[in-house]
C-alpha positions as CSV (number, residue, x, y, z in Angstrom):
1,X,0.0,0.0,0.0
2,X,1.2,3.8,-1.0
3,X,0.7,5.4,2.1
4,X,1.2,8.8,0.5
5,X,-1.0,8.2,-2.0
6,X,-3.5,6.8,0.5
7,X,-3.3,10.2,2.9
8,X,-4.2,12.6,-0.4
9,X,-6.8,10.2,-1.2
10,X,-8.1,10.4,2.5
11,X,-7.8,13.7,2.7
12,X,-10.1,14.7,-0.4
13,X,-12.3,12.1,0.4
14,X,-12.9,13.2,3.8
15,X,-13.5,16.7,2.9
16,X,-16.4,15.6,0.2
17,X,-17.9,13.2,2.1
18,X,-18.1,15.0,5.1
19,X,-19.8,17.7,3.1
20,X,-22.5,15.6,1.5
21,X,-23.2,14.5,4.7
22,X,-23.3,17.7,6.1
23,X,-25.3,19.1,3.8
24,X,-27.9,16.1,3.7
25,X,-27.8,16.5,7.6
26,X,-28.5,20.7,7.6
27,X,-30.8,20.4,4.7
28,X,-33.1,17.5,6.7
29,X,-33.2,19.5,10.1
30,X,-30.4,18.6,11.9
31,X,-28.5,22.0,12.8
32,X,-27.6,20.6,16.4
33,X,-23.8,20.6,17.7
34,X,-24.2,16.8,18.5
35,X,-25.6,16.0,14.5
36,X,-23.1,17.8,13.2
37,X,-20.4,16.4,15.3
38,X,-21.8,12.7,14.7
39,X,-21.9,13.5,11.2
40,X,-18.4,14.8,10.9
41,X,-17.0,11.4,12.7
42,X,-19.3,9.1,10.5
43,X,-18.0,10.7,7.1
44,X,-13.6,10.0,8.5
45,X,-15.0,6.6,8.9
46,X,-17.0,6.2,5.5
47,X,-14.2,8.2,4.0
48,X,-11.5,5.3,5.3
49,X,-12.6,2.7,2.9
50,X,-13.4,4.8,0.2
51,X,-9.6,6.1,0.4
52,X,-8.3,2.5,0.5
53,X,-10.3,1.1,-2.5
54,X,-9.9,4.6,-4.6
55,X,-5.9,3.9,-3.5
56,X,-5.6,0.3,-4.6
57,X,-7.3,0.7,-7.4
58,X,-5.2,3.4,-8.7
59,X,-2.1,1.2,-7.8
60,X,-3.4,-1.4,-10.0
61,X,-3.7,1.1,-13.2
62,X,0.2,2.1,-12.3
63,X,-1.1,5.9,-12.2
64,X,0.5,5.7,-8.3
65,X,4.0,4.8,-9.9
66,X,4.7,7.6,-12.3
67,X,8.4,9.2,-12.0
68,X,8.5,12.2,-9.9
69,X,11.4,13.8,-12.6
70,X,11.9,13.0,-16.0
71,X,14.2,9.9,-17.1
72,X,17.3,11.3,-19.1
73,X,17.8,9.3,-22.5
């Protein structure tokens, strides 16, 4: 596993999911500081295998393993 790869993945997956359930959560009613709070820890943990599979797969299509700098020929 690319654990760099893995932590950007995390980290944008995190940021949209929380959203979506943010907004699904404001939008339905819920504007409490424990719904919101509740809803911020259930999207890190829905985001966690989202990041892993979105990471694997990405492994597997060798996008994860391009060269940083250019190869001299």
């Amino acid at each position: 596993m690319n654990w760099q790869l893995f932590s950007v993945i995390f980290t944008i997956a995190s940021g949209v999911t929380i959203g979506v359930l943010m907004t699904i959560a404001l939008v339905t009613g819920f504007d409490q500081i424990p719904h919101i709070i509740a809803t911020a820890i259930v999207g890190l943990i829905l985001s966690i295998p989202i990041a892993w599979i979105v990471a694997k797969k990405m492994q597997t299509l060798n996008i994860a393993k391009t060269p940083l700098t250019p190869v001299a020929r």
